[in-house]
Every structure is written in C-alpha cells, then in structure tokens.
C-alpha positions in Angstrom: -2.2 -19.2 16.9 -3.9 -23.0 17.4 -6.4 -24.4 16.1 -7.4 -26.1 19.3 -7.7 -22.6 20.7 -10.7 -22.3 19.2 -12.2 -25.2 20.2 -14.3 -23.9 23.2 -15.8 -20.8 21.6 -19.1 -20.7 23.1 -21.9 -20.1 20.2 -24.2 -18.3 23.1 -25.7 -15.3 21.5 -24.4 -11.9 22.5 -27.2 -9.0 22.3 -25.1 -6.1 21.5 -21.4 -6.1 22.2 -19.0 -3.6 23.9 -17.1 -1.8 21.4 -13.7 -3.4 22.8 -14.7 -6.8 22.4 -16.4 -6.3 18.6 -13.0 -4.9 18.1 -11.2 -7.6 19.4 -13.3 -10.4 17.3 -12.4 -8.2 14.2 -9.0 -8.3 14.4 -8.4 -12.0 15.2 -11.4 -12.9 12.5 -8.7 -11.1 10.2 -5.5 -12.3 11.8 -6.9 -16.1 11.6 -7.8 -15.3 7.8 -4.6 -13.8 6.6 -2.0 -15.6 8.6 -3.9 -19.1 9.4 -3.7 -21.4 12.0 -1.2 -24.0 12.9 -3.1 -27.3 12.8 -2.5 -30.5 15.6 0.3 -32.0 12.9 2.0 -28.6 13.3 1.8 -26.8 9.9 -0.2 -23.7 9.1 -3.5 -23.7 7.6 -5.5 -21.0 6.2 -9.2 -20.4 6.1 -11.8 -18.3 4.3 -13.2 -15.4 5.5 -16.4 -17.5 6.5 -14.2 -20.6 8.1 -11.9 -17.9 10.2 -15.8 -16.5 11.4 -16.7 -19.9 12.6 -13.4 -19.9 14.7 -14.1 -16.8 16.1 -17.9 -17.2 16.9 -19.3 -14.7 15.4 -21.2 -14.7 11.6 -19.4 -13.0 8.5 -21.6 -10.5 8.0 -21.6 -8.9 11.6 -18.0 -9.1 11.6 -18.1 -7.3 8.5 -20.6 -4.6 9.6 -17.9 -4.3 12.6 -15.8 -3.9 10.2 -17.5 -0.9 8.2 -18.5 0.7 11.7 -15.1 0.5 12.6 -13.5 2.4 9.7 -16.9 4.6 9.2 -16.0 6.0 13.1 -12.0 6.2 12.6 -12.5 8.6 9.6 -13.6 11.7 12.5 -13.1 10.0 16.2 -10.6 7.4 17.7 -12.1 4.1 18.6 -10.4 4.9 22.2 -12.8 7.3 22.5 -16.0 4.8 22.8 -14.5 2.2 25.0 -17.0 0.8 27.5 -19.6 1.5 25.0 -21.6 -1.1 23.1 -21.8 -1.3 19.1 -25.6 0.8 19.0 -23.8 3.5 20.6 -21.4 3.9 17.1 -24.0 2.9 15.0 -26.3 6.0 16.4 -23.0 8.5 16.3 -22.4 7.3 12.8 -26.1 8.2 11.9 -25.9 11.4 13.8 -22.2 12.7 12.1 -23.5 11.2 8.6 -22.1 14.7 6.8 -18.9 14.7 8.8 -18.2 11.2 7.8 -19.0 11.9 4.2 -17.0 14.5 3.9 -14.1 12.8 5.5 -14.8 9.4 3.3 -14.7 12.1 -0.1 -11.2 13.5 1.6 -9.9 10.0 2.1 -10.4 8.9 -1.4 -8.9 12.1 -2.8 -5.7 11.7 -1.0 -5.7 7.8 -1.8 -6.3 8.7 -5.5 -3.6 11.5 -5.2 -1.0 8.9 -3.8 -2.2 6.4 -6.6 -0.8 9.1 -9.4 2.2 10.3 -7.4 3.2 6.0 -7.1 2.3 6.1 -11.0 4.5 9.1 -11.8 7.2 7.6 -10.3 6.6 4.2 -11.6 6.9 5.8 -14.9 9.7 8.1 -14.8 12.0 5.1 -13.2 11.2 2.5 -16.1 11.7 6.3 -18.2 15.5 6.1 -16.5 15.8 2.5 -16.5 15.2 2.1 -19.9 17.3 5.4 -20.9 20.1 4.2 -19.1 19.7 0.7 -20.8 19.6 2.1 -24.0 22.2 4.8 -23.0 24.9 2.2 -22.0 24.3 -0.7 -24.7 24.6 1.3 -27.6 27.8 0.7 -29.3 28.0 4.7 -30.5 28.1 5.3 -26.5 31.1 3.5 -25.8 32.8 5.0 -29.0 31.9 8.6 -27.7 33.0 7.6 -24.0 36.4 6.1 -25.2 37.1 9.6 -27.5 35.8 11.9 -24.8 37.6 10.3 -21.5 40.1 12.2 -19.9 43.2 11.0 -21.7 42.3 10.6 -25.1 40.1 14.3 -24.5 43.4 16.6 -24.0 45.3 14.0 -26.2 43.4 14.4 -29.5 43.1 17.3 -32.0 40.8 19.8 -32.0 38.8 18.3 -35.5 38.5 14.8 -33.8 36.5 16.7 -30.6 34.3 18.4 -32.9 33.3 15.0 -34.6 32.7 13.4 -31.4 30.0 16.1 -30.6 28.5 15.3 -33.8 28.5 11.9 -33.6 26.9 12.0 -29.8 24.0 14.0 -31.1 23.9 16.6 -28.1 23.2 20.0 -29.0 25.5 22.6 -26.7 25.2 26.3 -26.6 27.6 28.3 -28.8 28.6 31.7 -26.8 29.7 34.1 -29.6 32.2 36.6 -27.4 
C-alpha cells in the first residue's frame, strides 16, 4: 500500500456505518499500522495506531470500538451474518445476547489459558531433554560407558568388566531370580 492512496480520504462525517464497511476501515487501519506504507522515495514507513487512523479517516477510538464490537459478535455469530446492516444493529444484538457473550468470552479465556500451560509444558519438558541430552552426551563417564558397552567391545569383554560398566553408568536394572 501507498501513501498517496490516502491522500483523498474524505473527512465527511458518516452517521452510522454498514457493518461491511466498519469492517473494511478496521482491517486496513490495522494493515497500515502493522505493515506500513511505502512512502513517494519508495521505502516503507510505519505509523502509530493514531497516524494509520488519520489515513484511514476515521478516529482511534471508533475504530477501536469496531474493533471490540467486532470480536464481542464473533464470539456467538459470524460477521457474514449482519451484512447490509449498520454498526447500532450489532451494538443492540450485543446488548440483547450480553449472557451468551459472556459465557463465550469466560470459554475463550479458558481455552487460551489451557493452551498457555500445554505451550509451557512443552516448553519445559524440551529444555528438560535438551539439557539431559547435553548433559547426557558431554560427560566424559558417558563416552567411557558407550565405548565399553558398543557392540564389539560388549561380546568381546569378560563378564566382571560388564558388571563394572553397569556400575559405573549408575542405572538400576531389574534382577529376575529364576
């Protein structure tokens, strides 16, 4: 996207908006904020959240109240649903499904929070492994035990020298008595 795109946005005031066109606004208000703008010398600039609302022609705080609507609404209807409607016709569903909405919010967060702990979980066990494994194969008692327990040196060696190496590796194995 240009800069001199958004040269002509006209700053007449829009009543109430159809729910396509808030929609619309939203998403380039965010595009232009995250992504920037290529300027007239050709390299990309990026804005605040206030500057990108400037470009799009509408203030901050509506487009963040679009914004709210928008995710309030998503959480138990499709936005598909209300197109061709304007923005008081979400704003009165929202009042009227307050409950459902609330109850969908408290669902959200739970399965957020439950993907939080599973991403932490595994966080943790990998830097567990990582670290085992770095500790497991810079130890010089490691390489001793792999070099008297490989193949050749395992059916090559006497009976006394396996037991040490068990000992030495500090693993504890099951004794069947038959």
């Amino acid at each position: 996207m240009y800069i001199s795109e958004f040269q002509d946005v006209d700053s007449k005031r829009v009543k109430e908006r159809l729910v396509e066109s808030a929609y619309n606004k939203v998403l380039v208000w965010r595009k232009i904020f995250q992504e920037g703008l290529i300027n007239e010398q050709g390299e990309k600039q990026y804005f605040s959240l206030k500057e990108a609302a400037k470009f799009v022609g509408v203030p901050k705080k509506t487009l963040e109240d679009y914004t709210s609507i928008f995710h309030k609404v998503g959480l138990v209807a499709s936005l598909f649903d209300f197109q061709g409607k304007k923005m008081g016709f979400l704003r009165n569903y929202i009042r009227k499904n307050k409950s459902k909405i609330r109850k969908a919010s408290i669902a959200e967060r739970l399965k957020q929070a439950e993907r939080k702990r599973e991403n932490l979980n595994l966080m943790k066990n990998q830097t567990k492994g990582s670290s085992f494994l770095e500790d497991f194969s810079s130890s010089k008692e490691t390489e001793q035990f792999i070099e008297k327990v490989s193949d050749q040196n395992l059916f090559n060696s006497e009976l006394e020298e396996i037991d040490d190496v068990f000992q030495e590796s500090h693993i504890l194995l099951p004794i069947f008595k038959s």
